[in-house]
C-alpha positions in Angstrom: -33.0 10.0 -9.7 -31.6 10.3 -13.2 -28.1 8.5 -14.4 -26.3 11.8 -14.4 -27.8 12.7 -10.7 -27.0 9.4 -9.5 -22.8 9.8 -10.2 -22.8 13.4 -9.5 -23.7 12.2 -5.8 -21.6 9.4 -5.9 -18.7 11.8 -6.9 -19.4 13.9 -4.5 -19.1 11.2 -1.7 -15.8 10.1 -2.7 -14.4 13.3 -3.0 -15.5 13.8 0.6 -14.0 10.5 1.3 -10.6 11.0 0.1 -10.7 14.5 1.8 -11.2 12.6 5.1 -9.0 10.3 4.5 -6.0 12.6 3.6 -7.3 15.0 6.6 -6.7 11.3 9.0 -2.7 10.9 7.6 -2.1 14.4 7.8 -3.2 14.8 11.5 -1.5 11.3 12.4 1.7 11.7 11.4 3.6 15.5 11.9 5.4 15.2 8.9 2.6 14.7 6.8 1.0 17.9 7.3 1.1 18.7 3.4 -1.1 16.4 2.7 -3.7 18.8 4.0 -3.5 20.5 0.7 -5.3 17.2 -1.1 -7.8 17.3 2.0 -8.6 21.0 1.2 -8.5 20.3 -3.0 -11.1 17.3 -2.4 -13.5 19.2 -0.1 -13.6 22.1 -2.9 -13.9 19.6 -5.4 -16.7 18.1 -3.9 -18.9 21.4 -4.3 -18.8 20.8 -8.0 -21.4 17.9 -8.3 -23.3 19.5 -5.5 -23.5 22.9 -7.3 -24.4 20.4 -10.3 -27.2 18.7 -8.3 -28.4 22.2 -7.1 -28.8 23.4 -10.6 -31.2 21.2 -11.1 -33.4 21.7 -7.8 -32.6 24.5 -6.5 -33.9 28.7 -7.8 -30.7 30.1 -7.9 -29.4 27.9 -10.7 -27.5 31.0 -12.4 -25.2 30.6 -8.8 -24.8 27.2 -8.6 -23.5 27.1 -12.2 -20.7 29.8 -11.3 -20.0 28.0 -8.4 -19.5 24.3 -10.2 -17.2 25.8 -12.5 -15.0 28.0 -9.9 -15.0 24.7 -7.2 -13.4 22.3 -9.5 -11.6 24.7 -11.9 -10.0 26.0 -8.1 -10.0 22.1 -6.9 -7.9 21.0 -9.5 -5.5 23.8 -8.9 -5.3 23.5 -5.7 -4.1 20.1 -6.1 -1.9 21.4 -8.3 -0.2 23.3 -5.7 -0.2 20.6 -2.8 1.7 18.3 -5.0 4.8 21.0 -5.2 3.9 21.6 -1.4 4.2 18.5 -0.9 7.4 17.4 -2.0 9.1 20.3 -0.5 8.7 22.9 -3.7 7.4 26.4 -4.1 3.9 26.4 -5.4 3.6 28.0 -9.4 1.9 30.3 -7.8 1.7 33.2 -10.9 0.7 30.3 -13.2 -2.0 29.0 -11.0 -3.5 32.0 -10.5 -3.1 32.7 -13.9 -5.0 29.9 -15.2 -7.9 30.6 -12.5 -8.5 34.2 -13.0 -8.2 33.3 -16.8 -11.0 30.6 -16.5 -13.6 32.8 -14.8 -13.1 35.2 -17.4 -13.6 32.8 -20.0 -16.8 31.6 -18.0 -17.5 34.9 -18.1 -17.2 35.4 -21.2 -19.3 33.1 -22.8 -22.0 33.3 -20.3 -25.5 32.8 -22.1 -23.7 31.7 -24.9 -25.1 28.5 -27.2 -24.7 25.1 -25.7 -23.7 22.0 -27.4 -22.0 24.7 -30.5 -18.0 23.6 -30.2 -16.4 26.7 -29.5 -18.3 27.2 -26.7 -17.4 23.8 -25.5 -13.6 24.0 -26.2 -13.7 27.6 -24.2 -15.7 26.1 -21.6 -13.0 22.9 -21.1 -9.9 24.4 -22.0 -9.2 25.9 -18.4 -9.9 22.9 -16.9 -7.7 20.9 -19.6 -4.7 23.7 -18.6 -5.0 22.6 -14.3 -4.6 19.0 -15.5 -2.1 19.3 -18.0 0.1 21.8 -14.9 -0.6 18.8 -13.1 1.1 16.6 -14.9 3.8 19.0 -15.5 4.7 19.4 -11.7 4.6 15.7 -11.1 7.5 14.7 -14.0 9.3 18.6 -12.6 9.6 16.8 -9.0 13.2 15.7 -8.0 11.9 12.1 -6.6 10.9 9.8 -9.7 9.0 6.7 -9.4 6.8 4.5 -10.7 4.1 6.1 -8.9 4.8 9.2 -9.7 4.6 8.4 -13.6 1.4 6.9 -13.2 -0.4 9.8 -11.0 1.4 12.4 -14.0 -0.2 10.4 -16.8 -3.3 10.6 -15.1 -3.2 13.9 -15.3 -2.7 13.9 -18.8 -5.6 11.8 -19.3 -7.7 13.9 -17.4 -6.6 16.4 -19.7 -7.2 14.4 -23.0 -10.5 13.8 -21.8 -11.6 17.4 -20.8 -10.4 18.3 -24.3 -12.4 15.3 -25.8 -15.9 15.8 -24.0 -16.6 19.4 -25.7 -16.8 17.0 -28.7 -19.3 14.5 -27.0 -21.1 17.7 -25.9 -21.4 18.8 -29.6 -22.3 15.4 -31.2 -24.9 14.4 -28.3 -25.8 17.8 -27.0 -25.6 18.6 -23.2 -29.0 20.4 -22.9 -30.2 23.6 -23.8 -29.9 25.1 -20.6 -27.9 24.1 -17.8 -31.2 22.6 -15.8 -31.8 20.4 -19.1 -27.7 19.3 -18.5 -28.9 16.7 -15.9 -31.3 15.1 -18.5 -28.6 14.8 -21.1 -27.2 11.6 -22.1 -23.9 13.8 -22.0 -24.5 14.2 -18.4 -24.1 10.7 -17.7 -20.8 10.4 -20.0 -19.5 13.6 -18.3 -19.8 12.7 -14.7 -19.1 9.2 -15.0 -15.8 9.5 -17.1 -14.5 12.1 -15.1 -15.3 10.7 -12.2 -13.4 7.8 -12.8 -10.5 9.6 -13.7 -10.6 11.2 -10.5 -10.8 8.8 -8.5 -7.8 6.9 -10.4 -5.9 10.1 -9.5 -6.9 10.3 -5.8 -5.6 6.8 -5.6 -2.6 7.7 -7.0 -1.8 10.5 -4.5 -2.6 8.7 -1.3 -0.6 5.8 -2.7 2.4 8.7 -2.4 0.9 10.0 0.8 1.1 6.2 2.4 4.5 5.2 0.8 6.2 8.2 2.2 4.2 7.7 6.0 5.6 4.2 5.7 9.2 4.8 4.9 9.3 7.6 7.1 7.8 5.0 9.8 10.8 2.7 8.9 13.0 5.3 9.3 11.7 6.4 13.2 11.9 2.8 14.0 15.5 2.2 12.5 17.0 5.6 13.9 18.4 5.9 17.5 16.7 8.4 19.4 19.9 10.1 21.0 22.7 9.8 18.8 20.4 10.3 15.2 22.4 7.8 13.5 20.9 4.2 12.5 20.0 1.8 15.7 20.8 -2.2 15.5 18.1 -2.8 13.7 18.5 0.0 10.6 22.1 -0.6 10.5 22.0 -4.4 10.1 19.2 -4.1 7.2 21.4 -1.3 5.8 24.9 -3.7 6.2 23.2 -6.9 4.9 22.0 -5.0 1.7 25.8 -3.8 1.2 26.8 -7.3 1.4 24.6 -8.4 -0.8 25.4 -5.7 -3.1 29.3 -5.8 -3.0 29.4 -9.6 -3.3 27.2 -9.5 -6.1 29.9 -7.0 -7.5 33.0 -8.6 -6.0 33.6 -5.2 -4.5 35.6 -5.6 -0.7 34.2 -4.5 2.4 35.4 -3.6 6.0 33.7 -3.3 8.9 34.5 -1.3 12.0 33.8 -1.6 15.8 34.2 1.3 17.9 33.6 1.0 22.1 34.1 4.6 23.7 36.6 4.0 26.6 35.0 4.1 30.0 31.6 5.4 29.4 30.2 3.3 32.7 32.8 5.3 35.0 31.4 8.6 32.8 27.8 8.2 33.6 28.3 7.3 37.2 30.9 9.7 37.9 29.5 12.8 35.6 26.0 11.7 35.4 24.0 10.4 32.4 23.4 13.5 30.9 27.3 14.1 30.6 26.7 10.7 28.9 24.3 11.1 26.8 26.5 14.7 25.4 29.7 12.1 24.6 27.4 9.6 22.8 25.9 12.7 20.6 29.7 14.1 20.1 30.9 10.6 19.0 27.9 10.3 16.7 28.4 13.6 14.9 32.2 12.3 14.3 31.1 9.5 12.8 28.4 11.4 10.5 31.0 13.7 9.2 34.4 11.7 9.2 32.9 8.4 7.4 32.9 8.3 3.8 30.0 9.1 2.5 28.8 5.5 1.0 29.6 4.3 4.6 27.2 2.4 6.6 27.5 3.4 10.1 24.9 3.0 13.5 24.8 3.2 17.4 24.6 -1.4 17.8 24.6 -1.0 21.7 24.9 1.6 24.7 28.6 2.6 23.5 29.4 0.8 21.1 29.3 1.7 16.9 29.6 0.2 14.0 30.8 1.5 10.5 30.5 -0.7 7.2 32.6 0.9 4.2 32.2 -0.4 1.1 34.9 -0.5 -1.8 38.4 -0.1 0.3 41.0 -2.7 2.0 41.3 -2.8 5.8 44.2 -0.8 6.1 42.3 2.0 4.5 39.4 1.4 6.9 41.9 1.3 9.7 43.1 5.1 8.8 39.4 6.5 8.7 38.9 4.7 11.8 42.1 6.0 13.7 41.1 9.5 12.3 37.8 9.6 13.6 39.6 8.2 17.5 42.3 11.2 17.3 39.1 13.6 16.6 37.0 12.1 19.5 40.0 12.6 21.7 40.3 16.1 20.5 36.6 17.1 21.1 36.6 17.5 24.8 36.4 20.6 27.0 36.9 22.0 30.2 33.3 20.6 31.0 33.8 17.0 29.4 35.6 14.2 30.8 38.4 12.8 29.0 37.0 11.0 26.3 38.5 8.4 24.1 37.3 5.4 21.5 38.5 2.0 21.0 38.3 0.2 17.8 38.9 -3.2 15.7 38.6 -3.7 12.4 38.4 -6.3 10.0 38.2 -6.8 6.3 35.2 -8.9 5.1 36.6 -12.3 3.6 34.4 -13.9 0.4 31.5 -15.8 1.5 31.7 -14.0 4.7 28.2 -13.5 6.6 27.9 -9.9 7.9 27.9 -11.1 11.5 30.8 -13.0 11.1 32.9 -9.8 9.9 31.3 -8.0 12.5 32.2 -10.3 15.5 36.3 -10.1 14.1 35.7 -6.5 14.1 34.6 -6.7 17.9 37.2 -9.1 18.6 39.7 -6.9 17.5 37.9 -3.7 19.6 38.4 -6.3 22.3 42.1 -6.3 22.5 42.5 -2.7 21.6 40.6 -2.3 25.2 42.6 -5.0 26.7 46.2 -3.5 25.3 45.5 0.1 26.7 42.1 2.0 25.0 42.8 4.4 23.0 43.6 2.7 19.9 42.5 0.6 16.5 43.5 -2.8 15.9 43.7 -4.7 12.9 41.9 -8.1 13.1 44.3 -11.1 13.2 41.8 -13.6 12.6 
């Protein structure tokens, strides 16, 4: 087996690897679905150095050649599209297609044309060089912007540099007379081995994306409460530390809220658990729309709630907090119980650990309980 026959295989196994692999996340996780499209843009991709490798052996090497150049001319396009998909955008469509039906005319075009002359080269490239550089274009459009994303858009471009670069290769070393005579080439070798790695680098690149979004959105499930869809114990006191860490950093003042709904053991055993459950997920939805926006808030126990708000005094904390205990107590119906929120808040003093704050807060959610519910006290501690 030649150079050139060696990588096209290679090539063709990793392509088929990465499709598996982003076939495995996609059916793992249901939010990942998307990531389907890379599966599907691999597994076409992969019939390029097959179709390459079947040239070579096989009769029908006029078909094989047509379908080399539509696989990864259609693979790259395809992943083209899954990265909009993916990120929650309309596919470019009308350019996509565009640049596809334009490349198989080209092909077409220039069918039985001279190998190794430069124009034919260029013609033969430049669809390929327009995918990548699309590519790249979708990735720096996209609203979320990290280093990753950077990196997987300028490989994109350097796929592109080097499609434009090999027609020159092609010309100076020549690629064969025919395209049987390809696989002999010393051009062969730089061809498949060059893009290959390229590819590769970019597949890495997009199942690094794939596997940082599976992980935060695995952070998230763990940190969210199931029932109220606000953050649990554990995502609100990771969320609250960071605040402190920021605002002391900054000097900035913090206060920190404790709300106990009033009763809720009398409400489940009385009107049953799932009466319960409905006041936990009213309460909740309060708290999402009434706290300021920058707020901090989660469900730390059965029926109890913390908010964290960054930037104001306590008394100002104390009015968003009353606020939200006048709407709770307005949210009933006919088919609720009487429902009503306790609350104590205190305003974070410097060098103040986040669970001291919070346990003045509580304190202070204690004696609004023991001096008649329904009410927010300032801490006096």
């Amino acid at each position: 087996m030649s150079g050139a026959s060696f990588a096209l295989a290679a090539n063709a196994v990793i392509a088929l690897l990465f499709a598996a692999s982003f076939a495995a996340i996609a059916y793992s996780y249901r939010w990942q679905r998307a990531a389907l499209w890379f599966s599907v843009s691999y597994l076409i991709g992969m019939l390029t150095p097959i179709s390459e490798l079947l040239v070579r052996y096989s009769a029908a090497s006029d078909l094989f050649v047509a379908t080399s150049y539509a696989s990864f001319l259609g693979g790259l396009l395809i992943m083209g599209a899954g990265l909009s998909a993916y990120h929650g955008n309309r596919p470019r469509w009308r350019v996509i297609i565009g640049i596809f039906v334009g490349g198989l005319l080209v092909r077409a075009l220039i069918w039985g044309g001279q190998r190794d002359m430069l124009s034919y080269e260029l013609a033969y490239q430049l669809p390929f060089a327009a995918a990548a550089l699309l590519n790249a274009a979708i990735v720096l459009r996209l609203d979320v912007r990290r280093p990753s994303h950077h990196m997987l858009a300028a490989a994109h471009a350097a796929l592109a540099l080097l499609l434009l670069l090999k027609p020159f290769f092609a010309h100076a070393f020549g690629s064969g007379a025919t395209a049987r005579d390809y696989m002999a080439s010393t051009y062969a070798l730089f061809s498949q081995a060059s893009t290959g790695i390229v590819l590769i680098g970019i597949g890495l690149l997009t199942l690094l994306l794939v596997v940082q979004r599976a992980v935060a959105q695995s952070l998230v499930d763990a940190e969210t409460d199931a029932l109220s869809g606000i953050a649990n114990r554990r995502g609100f006191d990771r969320q609250a530390q960071d605040m402190i860490i920021r605002t002391a950093r900054r000097k900035r003042r913090v206060s920190a809220v404790m709300f106990d709904l009033d009763r809720f053991k009398a409400i489940n055993d009385t009107h049953g658990h799932a009466v319960g459950d409905r006041v936990i997920v009213i309460f909740s939805g309060l708290l999402r729309r009434m706290a300021p926006p920058s707020a901090i808030i989660g469900r730390v126990g059965g029926e109890e709630f913390a908010m964290l708000l960054e930037g104001g005094v306590a008394d100002g904390a104390l009015f968003t907090a009353d606020a939200i205990r006048t709407a709770f107590a307005a949210a009933g119906g006919s088919d609720l119980p009487v429902m009503s929120v306790s609350g104590g808040v205190a305003e974070r003093r410097e060098g103040e650990s986040l669970s001291d704050v919070m346990r003045r807060a509580d304190r202070a959610s204690y004696r609004a309980k023991q001096t008649g519910r329904d009410r927010i006290c300032l801490s006096d501690d």
